[in-house]
N, C-alpha and C positions, 0 to 999 in steps of 0.2 A: 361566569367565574369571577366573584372577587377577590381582587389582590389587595385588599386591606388600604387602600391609599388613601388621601384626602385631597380633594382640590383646594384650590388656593388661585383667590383672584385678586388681579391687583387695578386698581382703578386708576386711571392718568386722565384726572381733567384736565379737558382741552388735547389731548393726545393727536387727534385728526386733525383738529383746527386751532389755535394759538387765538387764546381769550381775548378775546376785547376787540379780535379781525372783525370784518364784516360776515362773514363767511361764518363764524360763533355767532353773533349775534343774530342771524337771518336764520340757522339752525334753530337757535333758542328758543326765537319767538315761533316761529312757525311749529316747533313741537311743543310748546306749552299749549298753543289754542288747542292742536289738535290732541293732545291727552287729554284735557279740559273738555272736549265734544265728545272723545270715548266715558269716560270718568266722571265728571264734575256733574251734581244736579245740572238741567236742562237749564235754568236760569240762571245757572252762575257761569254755564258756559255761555249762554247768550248774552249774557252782560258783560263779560270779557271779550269775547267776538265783539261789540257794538262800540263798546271802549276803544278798543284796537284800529277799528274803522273811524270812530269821529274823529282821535287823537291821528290818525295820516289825513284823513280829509280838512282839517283843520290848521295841520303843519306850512302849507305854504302862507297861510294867512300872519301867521306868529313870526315875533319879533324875538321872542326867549328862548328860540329851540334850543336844545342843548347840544352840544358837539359830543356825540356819540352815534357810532353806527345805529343804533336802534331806532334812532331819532329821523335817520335819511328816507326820504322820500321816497326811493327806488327800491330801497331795500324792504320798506314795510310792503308797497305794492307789488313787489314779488313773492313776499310773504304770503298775503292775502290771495294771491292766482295761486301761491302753492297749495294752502289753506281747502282753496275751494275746489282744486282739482282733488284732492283727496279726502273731499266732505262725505261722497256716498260711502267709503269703503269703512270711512271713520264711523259711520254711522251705525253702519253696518255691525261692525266690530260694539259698539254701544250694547246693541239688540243682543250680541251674544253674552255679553259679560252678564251673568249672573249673580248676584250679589244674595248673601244672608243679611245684610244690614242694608239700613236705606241708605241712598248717596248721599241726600240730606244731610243723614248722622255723622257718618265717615267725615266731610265736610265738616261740618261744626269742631270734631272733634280735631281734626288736622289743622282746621284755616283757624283754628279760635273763634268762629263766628258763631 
C-alpha cells in the first residue's frame, strides 16, 4: 500500500567523523582505493593503489611532507592493511558489477581523461 509520501535525505558531510580528523582521512583514503578496485578500469585502479604505496613507502625519506593526516605514516599503513584485507571481497564485488558502458568510458567521461 502506498501512502503517497516522498523521501527526503539529508547529507551531513563528516556527520560520523569531523573533517580533516585522522579518522576522515584514513576513511577517505582507504574508501577511495577500494571504490577505485570495485569501479575504476583495472589500470587506473592499479595505478592509484601503486601511487598510494610509493607515496607512504617514500614518506619517511622526504623532508616536505605535508602536515596533514593523510600524510602520516601510520595512518596510510593502516590504510593499506585495511585496503588489503578487503581486496578479495572488493574484487569480488568488481566481477559482479555489470556495466552497459565500458569502465574505460565512464572514466574518461567523469575524470576528464
Amino acid at each position: 500500500m502506498s501512502l503517497g509520501r516522498t523521501a527526503r535525505v539529508r547529507h551531513r558531510h563528516g556527520a560520523s567523523t569531523q573533517p580533516g580528523s585522522t579518522l576522515f582521512h584514513r576513511w577517505n583514503e582507504r574508501n577511495r582505493l577500494l571504490m577505485l578496485l570495485r569501479c575504476a578500469p583495472a589500470s587506473v585502479a592499479l595505478k592509484e593503489l601503486a601511487r598510494f604505496l610509493a607515496i607512504t613507502a617514500l614518506l619517511p625519506f622526504r623532508k616536505d611532507v605535508p602536515d596533514a593526516a593523510n600524510f602520516r605514516l601510520g595512518l596510510r599503513t593502516r590504510v593499506l592493511a585495511e585496503v588489503l584485507l578487503r581486496l578479495p571481497a572488493a574484487l569480488v564485488q568488481r566481477l559482479m558489477i555489470k556495466t552497459k558502458v565500458p569502465r574505460g568510458r565512464v572514466w574518461r567521461d567523469w575524470a576528464g581523461r
